[in-house]
C-alpha atoms as one frame of an Amber mdcrd trajectory, in Angstrom:
protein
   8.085  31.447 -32.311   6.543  28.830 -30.117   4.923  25.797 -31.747   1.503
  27.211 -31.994   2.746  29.932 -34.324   5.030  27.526 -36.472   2.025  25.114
 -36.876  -0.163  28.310 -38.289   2.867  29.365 -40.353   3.039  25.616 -41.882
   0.146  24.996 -42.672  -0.716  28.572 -44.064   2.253  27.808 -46.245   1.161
  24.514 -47.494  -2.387  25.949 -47.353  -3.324  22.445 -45.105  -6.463  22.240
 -43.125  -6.829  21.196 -39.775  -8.941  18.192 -41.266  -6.122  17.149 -43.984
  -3.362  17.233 -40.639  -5.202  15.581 -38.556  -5.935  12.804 -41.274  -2.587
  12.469 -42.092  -0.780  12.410 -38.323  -3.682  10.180 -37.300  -5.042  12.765
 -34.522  -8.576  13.968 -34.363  -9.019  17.452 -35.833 -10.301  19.237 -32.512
  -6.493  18.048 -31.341  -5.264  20.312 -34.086  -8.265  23.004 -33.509  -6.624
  23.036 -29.967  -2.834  23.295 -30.430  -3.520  26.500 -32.755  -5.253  27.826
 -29.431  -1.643  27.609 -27.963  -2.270  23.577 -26.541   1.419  21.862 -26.253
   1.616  18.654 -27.735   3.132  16.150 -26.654   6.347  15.120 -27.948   5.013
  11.983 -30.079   2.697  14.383 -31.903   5.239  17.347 -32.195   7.884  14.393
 -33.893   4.827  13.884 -36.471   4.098  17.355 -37.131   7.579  18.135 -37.827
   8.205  15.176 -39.707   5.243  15.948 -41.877   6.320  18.989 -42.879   9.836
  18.089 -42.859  11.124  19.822 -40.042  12.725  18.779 -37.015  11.233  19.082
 -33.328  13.537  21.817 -32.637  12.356  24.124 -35.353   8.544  23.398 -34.734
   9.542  24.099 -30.847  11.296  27.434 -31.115
């Protein structure tokens, strides 16, 4: 899975919406809009995602 499809599958899981994530990683939601479109983030951003959904960088990267 790349880190597109392991955002989708997180926050399908924990039924989060691109507004809620982007509130709570302080990032604007069009940010979020645009990794699920298969944008990379960079590594500050993929440390937040994974730490919100307590993860680790590798997992969210795979």
């Amino acid at each position: 899975m790349s880190f597109r499809e392991n955002l989708v599958s997180k926050m399908e899981e924990s039924k989060i919406t691109n507004y809620r994530l982007s509130k709570d990683i302080h990032v604007h939601a069009t940010t979020i809009r645009n990794w699920k479109e298969g944008v990379n983030p960079i590594l500050e951003h993929i440390k937040r995602v994974a730490d919100y959904f307590g993860t680790t960088i590798d997992e969210m990267t795979k």
